[in-house]
C-alpha positions as CSV (number, residue, x, y, z in Angstrom):
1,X,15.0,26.1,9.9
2,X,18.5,25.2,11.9
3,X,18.4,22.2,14.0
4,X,17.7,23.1,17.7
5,X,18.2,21.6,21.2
6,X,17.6,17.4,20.7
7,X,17.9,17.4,16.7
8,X,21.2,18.4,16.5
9,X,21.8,16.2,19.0
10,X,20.2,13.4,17.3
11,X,22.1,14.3,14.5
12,X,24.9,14.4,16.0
13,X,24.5,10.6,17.4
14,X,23.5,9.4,14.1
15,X,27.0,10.9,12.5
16,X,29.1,9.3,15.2
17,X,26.9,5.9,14.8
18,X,27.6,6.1,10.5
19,X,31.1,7.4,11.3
20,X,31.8,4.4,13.6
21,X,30.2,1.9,11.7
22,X,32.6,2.9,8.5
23,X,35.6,2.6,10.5
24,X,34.3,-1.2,12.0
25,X,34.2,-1.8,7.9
26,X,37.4,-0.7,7.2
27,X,38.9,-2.5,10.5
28,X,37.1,-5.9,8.8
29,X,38.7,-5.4,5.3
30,X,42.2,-4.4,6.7
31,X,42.6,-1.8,4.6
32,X,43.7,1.9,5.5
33,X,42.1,5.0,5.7
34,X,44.0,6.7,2.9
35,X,43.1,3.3,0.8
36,X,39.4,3.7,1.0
37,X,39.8,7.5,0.9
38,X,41.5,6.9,-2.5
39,X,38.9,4.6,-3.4
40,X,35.9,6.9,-2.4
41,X,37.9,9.6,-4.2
42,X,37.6,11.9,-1.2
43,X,40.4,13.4,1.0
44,X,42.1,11.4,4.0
45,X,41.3,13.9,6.8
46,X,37.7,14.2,5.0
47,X,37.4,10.3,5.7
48,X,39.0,10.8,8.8
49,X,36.4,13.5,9.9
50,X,33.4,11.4,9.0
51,X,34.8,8.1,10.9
52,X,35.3,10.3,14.1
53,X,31.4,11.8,13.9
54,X,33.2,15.1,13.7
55,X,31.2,16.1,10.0
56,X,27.9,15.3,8.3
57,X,28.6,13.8,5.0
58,X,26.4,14.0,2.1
59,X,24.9,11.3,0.5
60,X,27.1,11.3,-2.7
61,X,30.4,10.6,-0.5
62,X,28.1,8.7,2.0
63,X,27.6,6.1,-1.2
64,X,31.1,6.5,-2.5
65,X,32.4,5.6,0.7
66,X,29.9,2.5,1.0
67,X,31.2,0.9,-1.9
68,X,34.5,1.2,-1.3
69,X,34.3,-0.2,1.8
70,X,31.7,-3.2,-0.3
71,X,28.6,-2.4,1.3
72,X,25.3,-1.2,0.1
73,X,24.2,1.8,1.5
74,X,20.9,-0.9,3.4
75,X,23.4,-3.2,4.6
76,X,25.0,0.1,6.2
77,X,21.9,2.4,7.7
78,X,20.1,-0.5,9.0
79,X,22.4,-0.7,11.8
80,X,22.3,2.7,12.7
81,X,20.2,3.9,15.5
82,X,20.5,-0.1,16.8
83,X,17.6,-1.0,14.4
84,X,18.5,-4.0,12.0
85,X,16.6,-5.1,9.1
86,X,16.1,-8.8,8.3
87,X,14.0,-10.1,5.0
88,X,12.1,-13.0,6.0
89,X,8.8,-14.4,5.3
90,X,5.5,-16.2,6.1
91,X,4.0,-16.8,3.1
92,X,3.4,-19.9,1.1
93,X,4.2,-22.6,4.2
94,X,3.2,-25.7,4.0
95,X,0.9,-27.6,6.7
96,X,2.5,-28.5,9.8
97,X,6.0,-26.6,9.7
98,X,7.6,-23.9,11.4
99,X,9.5,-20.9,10.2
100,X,12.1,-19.0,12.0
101,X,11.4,-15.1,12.2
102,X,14.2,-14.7,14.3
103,X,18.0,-14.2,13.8
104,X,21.1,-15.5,15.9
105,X,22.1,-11.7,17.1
106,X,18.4,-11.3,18.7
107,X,18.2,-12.1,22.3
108,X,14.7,-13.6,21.2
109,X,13.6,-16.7,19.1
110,X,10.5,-16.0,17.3
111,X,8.5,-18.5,15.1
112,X,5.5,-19.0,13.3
113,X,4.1,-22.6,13.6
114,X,1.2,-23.8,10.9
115,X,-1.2,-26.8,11.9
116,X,-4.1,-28.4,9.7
117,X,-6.6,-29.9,12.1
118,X,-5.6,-32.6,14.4
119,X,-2.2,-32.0,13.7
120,X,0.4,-32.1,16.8
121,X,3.5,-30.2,17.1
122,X,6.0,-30.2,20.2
123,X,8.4,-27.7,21.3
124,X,11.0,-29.0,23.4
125,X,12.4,-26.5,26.0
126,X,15.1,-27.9,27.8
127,X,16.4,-24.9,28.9
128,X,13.2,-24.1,30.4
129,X,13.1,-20.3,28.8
130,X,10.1,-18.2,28.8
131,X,7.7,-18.8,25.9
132,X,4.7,-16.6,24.7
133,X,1.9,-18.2,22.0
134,X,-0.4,-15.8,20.1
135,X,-2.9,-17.7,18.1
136,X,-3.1,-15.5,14.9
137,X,-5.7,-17.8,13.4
138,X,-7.8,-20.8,14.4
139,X,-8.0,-22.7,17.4
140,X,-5.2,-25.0,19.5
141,X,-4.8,-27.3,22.6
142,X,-1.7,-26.2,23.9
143,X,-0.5,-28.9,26.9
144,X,2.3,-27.1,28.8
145,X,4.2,-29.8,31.3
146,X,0.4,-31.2,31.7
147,X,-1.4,-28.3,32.3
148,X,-3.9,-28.4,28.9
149,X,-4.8,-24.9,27.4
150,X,-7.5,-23.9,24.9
151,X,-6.3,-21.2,22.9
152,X,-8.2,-19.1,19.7
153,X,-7.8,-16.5,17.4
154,X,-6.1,-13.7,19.6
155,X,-5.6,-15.6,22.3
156,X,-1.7,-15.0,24.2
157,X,-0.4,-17.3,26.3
158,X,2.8,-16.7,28.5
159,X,4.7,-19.5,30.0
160,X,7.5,-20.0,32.5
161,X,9.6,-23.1,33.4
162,X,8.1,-25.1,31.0
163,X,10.0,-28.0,29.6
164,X,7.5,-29.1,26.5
165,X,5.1,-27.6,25.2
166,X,2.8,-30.0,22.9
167,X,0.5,-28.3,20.2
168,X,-3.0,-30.2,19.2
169,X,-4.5,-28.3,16.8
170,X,-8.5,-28.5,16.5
171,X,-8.9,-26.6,13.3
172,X,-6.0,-25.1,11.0
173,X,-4.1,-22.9,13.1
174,X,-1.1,-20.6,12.7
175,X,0.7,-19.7,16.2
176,X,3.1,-17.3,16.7
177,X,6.0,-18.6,19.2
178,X,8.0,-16.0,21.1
179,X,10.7,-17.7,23.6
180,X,14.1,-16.1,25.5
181,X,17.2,-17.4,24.2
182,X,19.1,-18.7,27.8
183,X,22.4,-16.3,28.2
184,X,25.0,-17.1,25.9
């Protein structure tokens, strides 16, 4: 069945996205089209053609290309369609530390705080950013510039202007802290 109406288009986006994000790899490297061409062992106007969107390209030239240009074919696609993939993970934390989940080219800082009972945690917030709690587990005072909060399991809370925020935890307690970076 032939690709109608907004799947060709789609297609079509997703071509000039690859396309455009092989020519921004080849930029990085310095090196010329008819260098990675010879690399990929395909033809100069072929490359040229799949940098400009103008052609699909298979997945055998797709991965030829890739490595020429010393990327794997995930550090490539994850990019496309302005989806990124990051490896990171929650597991095996110990009591009483926090975790980034976030990364620098996010516009958001996200981290996962872990509290045994009676344990305290501040977050300073000098910048006075938005920040949103969820309590994933267990139960935590959450004292916002003084204003004192009970949160539990499934609780959210959303905060503006707030310079501290100071974590009590009554029983073991994993929070998940959302916050706008301030513009860079």
């Amino acid at each position: 069945m032939a690709a109608t109406g907004t799947g060709r288009d789609s297609f079509d986006a997703i071509n000039r996205e690859v396309g455009a994000r092989l020519a921004e790899r080849r930029s990085e490297l310095a090196r010329s089209l008819r260098q990675i061409a010879n690399d990929a062992e395909v033809s100069t106007s072929h490359l040229s053609d799949i940098e400009s969107g103008a052609c699909r390209v298979s997945l055998p030239v797709l991965l030829r290309i890739v490595r020429a240009l010393d990327l794997t074919i995930t550090e490539l696609l994850p990019q496309i369609g302005g989806h990124r993939v990051y490896r990171t993970s929650i597991s095996e934390m110990s009591d009483n530390e926090t975790r980034s989940l976030s990364h620098n080219d996010l516009d958001l800082s996200v981290s996962l705080v872990r509290l045994n009972g009676r344990e305290v945690h501040k977050i300073e917030n000098p910048e006075r950013a938005d920040v949103l709690m969820y309590v994933l587990n267990g139960t935590v005072a959450c004292d916002a510039d003084g204003t004192v909060v009970l949160l539990e399991e499934g609780d959210t809370l959303d905060t503006e202007q707030v310079t501290c925020h100071r974590l009590e935890a009554s029983t073991d307690v994993q929070v998940l802290v959302a916050s706008s970076k301030p513009n860079r």
